[in-house]
MDAnalysis code that builds the backbone (N, CA, C; Angstrom):
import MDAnalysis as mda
import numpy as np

u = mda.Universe.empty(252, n_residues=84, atom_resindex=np.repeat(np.arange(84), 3), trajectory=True)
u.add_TopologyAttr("name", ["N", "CA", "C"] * 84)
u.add_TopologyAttr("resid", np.arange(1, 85))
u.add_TopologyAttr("resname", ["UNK", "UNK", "UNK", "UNK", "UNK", "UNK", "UNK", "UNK", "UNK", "UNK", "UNK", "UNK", "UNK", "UNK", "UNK", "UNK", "UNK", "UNK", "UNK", "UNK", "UNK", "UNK", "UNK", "UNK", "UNK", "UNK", "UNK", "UNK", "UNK", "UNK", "UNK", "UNK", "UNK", "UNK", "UNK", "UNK", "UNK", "UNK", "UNK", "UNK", "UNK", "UNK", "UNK", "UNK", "UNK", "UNK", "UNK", "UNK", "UNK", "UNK", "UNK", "UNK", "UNK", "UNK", "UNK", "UNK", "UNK", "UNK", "UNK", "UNK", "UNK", "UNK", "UNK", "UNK", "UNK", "UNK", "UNK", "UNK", "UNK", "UNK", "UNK", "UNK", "UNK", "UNK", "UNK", "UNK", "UNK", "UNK", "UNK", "UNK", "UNK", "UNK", "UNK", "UNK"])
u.atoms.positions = np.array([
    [42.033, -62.571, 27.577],
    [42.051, -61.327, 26.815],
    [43.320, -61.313, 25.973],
    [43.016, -60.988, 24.690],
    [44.061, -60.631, 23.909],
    [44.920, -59.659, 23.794],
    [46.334, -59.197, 22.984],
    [47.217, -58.272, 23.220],
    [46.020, -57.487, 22.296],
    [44.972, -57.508, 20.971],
    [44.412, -56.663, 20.671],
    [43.352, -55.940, 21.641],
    [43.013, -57.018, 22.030],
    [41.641, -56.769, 23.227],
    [42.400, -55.446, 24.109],
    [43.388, -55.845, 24.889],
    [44.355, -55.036, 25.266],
    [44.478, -53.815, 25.548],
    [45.189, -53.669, 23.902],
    [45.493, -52.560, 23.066],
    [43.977, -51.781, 23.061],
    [43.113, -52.025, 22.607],
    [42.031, -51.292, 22.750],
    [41.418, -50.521, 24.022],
    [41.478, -51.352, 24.732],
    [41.046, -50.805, 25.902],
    [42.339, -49.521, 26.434],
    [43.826, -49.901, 26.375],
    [44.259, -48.960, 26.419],
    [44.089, -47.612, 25.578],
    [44.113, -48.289, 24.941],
    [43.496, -46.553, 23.699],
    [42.283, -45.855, 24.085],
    [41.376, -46.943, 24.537],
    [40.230, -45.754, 24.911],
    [40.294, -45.265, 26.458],
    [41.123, -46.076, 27.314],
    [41.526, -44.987, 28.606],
    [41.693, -43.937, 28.102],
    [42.980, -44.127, 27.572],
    [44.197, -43.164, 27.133],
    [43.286, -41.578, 26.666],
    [42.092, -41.878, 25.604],
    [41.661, -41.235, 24.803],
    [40.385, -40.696, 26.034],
    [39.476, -41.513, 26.730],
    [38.611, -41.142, 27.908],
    [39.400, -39.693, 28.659],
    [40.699, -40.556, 29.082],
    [41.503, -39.166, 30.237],
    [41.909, -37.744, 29.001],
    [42.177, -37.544, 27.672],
    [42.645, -36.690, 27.082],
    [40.890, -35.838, 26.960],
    [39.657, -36.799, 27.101],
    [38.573, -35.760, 26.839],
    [37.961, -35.345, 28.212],
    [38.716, -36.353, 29.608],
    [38.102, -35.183, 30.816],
    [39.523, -34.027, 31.016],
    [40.997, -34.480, 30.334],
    [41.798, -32.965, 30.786],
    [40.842, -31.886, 29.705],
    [40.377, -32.188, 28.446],
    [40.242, -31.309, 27.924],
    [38.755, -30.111, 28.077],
    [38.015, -31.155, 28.538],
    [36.742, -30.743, 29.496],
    [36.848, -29.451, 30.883],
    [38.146, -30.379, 31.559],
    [38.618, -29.414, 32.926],
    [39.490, -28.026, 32.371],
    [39.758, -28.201, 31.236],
    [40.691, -26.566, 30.395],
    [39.755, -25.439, 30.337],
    [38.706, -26.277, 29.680],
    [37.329, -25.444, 28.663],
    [36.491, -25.190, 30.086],
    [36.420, -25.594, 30.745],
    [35.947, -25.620, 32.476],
    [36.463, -24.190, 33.277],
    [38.064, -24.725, 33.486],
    [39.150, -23.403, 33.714],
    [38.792, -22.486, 32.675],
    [38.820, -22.438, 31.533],
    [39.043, -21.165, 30.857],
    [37.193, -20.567, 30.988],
    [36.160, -21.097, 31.335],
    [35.121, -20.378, 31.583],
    [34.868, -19.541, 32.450],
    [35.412, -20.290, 33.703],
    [35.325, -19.865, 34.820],
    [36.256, -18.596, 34.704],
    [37.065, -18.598, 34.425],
    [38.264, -17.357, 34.474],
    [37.662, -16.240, 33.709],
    [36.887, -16.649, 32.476],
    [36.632, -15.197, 31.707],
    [35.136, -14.815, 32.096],
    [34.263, -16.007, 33.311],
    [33.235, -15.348, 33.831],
    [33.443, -14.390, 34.484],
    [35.258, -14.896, 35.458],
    [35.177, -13.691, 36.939],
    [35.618, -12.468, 35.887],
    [36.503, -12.552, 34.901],
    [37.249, -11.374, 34.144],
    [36.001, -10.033, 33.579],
    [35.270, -11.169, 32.836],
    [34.162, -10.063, 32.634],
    [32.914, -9.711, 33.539],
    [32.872, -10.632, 34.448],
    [32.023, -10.445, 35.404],
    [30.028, -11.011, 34.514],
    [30.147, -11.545, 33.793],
    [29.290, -12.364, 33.095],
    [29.200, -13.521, 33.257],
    [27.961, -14.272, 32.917],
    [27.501, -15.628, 32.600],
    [28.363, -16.368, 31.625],
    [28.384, -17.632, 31.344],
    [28.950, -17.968, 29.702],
    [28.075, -17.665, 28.723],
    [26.641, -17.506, 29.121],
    [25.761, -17.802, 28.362],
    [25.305, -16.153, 27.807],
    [25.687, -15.338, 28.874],
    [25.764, -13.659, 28.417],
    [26.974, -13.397, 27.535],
    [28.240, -14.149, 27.950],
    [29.160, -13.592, 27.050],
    [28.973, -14.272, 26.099],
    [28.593, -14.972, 25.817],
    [28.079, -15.792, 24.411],
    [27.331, -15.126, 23.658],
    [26.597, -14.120, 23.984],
    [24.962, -13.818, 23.357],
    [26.373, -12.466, 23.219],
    [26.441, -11.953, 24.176],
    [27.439, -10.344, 23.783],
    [28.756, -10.382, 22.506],
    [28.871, -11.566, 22.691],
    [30.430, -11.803, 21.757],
    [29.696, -12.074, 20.048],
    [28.479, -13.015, 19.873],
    [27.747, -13.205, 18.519],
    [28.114, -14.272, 18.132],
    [28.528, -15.229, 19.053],
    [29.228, -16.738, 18.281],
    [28.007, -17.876, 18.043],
    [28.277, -18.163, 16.811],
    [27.028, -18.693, 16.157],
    [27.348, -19.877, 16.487],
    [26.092, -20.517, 16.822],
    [25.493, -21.963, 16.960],
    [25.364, -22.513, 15.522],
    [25.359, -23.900, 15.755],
    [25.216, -24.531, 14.085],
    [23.854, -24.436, 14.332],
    [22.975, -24.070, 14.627],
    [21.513, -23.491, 14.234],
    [21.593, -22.768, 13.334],
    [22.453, -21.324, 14.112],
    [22.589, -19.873, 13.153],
    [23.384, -20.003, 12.073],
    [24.040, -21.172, 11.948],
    [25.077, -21.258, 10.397],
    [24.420, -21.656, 9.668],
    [23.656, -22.358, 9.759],
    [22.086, -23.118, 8.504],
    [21.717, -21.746, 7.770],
    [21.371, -21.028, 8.501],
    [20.593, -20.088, 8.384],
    [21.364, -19.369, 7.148],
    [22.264, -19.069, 7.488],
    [23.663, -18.213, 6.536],
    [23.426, -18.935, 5.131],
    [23.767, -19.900, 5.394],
    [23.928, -20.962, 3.542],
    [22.580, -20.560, 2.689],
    [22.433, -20.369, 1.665],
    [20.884, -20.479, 0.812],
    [21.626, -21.200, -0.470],
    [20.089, -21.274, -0.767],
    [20.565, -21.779, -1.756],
    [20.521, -21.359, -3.204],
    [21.430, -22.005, -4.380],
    [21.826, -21.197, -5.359],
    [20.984, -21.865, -6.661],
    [20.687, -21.440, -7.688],
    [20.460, -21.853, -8.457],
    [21.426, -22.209, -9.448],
    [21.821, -22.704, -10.365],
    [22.453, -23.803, -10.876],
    [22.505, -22.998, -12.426],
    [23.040, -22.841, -13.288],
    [22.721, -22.431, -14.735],
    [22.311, -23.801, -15.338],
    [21.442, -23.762, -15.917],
    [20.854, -24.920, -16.877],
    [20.291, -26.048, -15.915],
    [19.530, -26.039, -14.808],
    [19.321, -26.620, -14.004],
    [17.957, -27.455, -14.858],
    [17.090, -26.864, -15.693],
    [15.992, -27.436, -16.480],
    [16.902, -28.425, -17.033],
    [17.655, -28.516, -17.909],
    [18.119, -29.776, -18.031],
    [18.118, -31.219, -17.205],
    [18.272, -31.175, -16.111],
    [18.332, -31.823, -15.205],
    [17.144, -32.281, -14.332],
    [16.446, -31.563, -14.892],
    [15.134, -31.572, -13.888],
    [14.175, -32.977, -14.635],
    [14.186, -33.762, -13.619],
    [13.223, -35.010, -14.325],
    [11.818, -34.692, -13.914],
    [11.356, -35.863, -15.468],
    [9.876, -35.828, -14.708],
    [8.687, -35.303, -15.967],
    [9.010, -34.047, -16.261],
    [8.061, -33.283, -17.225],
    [8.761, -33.179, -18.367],
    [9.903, -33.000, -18.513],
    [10.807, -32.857, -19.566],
    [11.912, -33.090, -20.496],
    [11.850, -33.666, -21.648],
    [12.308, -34.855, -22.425],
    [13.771, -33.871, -22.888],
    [14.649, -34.322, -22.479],
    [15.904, -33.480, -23.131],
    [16.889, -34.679, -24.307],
    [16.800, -33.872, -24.930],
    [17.737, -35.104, -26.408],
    [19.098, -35.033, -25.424],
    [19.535, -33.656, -24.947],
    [21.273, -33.713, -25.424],
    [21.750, -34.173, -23.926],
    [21.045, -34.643, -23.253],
    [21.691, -35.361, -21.826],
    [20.661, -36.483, -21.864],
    [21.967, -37.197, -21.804],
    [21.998, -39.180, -21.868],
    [22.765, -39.381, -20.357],
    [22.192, -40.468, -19.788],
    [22.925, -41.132, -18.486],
    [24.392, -41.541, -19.011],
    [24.660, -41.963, -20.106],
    [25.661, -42.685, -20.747],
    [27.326, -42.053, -20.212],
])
């Protein structure tokens, strides 16, 4: 094994143990604001309104563009836009 070979493997210990302390925080801090409020995570979740990236899709629409016919291929021959 090489000093890179190594090096890698130390980095991803290193980086493995920083995502189970950070797992056991988010762990601790659930547990603490279940007993505090006396709720589920999954009730204080739904009571608090914190959006899932489901519910953020939802938020975005979409915009229309000024002069978007220009652009539109297919049916319509425009002189004043060239790929160039």
């Amino acid at each position: 094994m090489n000093a890179k070979k190594r090096c890698k493997l130390r980095r991803i210990e290193r980086r493995k143990l920083e995502r189970e302390q950070l797992a056991a925080e988010n762990r601790l801090e659930q547990h603490i604001e279940s007993i505090m409020t006396g709720c589920s995570g999954r009730v204080s979740k739904a009571l608090n309104g914190t959006l899932t990236l489901r519910d953020r899709g939802s938020e975005s629409s979409s915009q229309c563009l000024p002069e978007v016919g220009i652009f539109f291929a297919g049916h319509r021959k425009s002189v004043s836009v060239s790929a160039r």
